[in-house]
N, C-alpha and C positions, 0 to 999 in steps of 0.2 A: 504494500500500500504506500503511497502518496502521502506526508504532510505537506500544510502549506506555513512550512519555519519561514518563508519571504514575510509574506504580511502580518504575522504575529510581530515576527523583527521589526517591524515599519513600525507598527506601533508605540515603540520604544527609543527607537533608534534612527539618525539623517539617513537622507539619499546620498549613494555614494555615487549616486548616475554623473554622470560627465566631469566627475571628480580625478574618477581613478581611471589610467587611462592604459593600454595596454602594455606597456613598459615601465609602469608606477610597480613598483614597492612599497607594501603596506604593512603595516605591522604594530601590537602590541606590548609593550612591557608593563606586568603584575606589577613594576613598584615604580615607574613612570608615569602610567597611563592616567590616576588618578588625580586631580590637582584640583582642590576646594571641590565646587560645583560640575565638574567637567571630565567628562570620560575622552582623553585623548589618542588619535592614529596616527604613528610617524606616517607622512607619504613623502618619498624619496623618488628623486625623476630616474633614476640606474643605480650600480652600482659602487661607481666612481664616486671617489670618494668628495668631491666639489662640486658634487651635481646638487642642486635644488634639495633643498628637504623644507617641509613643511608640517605642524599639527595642527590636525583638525578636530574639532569637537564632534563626537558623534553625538552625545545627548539630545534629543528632541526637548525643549524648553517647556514643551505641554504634552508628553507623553501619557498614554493612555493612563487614568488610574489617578494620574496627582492631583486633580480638584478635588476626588472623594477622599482622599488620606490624610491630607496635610494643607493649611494655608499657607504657608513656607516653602520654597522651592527645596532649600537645604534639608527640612523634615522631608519632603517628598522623596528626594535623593536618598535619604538612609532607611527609608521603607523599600525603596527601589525594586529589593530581592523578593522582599513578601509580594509585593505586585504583580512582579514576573512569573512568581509562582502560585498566587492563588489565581492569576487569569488562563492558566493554561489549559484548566478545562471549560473555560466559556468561550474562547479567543483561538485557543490551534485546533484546526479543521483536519478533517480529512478532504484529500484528492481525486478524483477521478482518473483513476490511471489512462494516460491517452489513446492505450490500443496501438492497434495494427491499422494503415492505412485499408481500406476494402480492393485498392486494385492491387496493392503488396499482398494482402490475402492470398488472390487468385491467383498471380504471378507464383509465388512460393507454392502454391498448388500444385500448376499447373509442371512447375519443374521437378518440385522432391515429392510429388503424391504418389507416382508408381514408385519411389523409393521406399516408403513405407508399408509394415508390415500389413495387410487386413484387419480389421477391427472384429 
């Protein structure tokens, strides 16, 4: 089966659409990453060492959950975890797994069906 971890994650979390670009380096440090209010990503343009680096805040400033927890951004922030985890049974779906296209079907049929055994 299919979860859909995209848009639970959106819920919490920036776009990183036209941020990170196919040569970007991205990346987390456990005792970096955190700074007051702010969940930070190194993005680095290579790996040369004088290339561009940059952080970015991934936090959404109105993530799902912080009106109902806290009037404080900061109190919101250190409920954060419980959030995340008491929403994950109202909030992450299941997928519909996409299947086989219908003329992939027939194709694959029509090549490996005398190759299989009788039913």
């Amino acid at each position: 089966f299919f979860i859909g971890w995209g848009a639970f994650l959106d819920l919490f979390y920036r776009e990183l659409t036209g941020l990170v670009k196919q040569n970007h380096i991205f990346s987390m440090d456990a005792q970096t990453c955190r700074q007051e209010n702010k969940l930070l990503m190194d993005i680095r343009d290579s790996a040369i060492p004088t290339s561009t680096h940059f952080r970015y805040n991934m936090m959404k400033q109105t993530f799902y959950g912080r009106k109902d927890t806290a009037k404080k951004f900061s109190d919101a922030i250190n409920l954060r975890y419980q959030i995340i985890r008491s929403s994950i049974h109202s909030k992450l779906s299941t997928l519909k797994a996409p299947g086989i296209n219908p003329y992939t079907q027939v194709e694959l049929h029509e090549r490996f069906g005398p190759c299989l055994p009788p039913r």
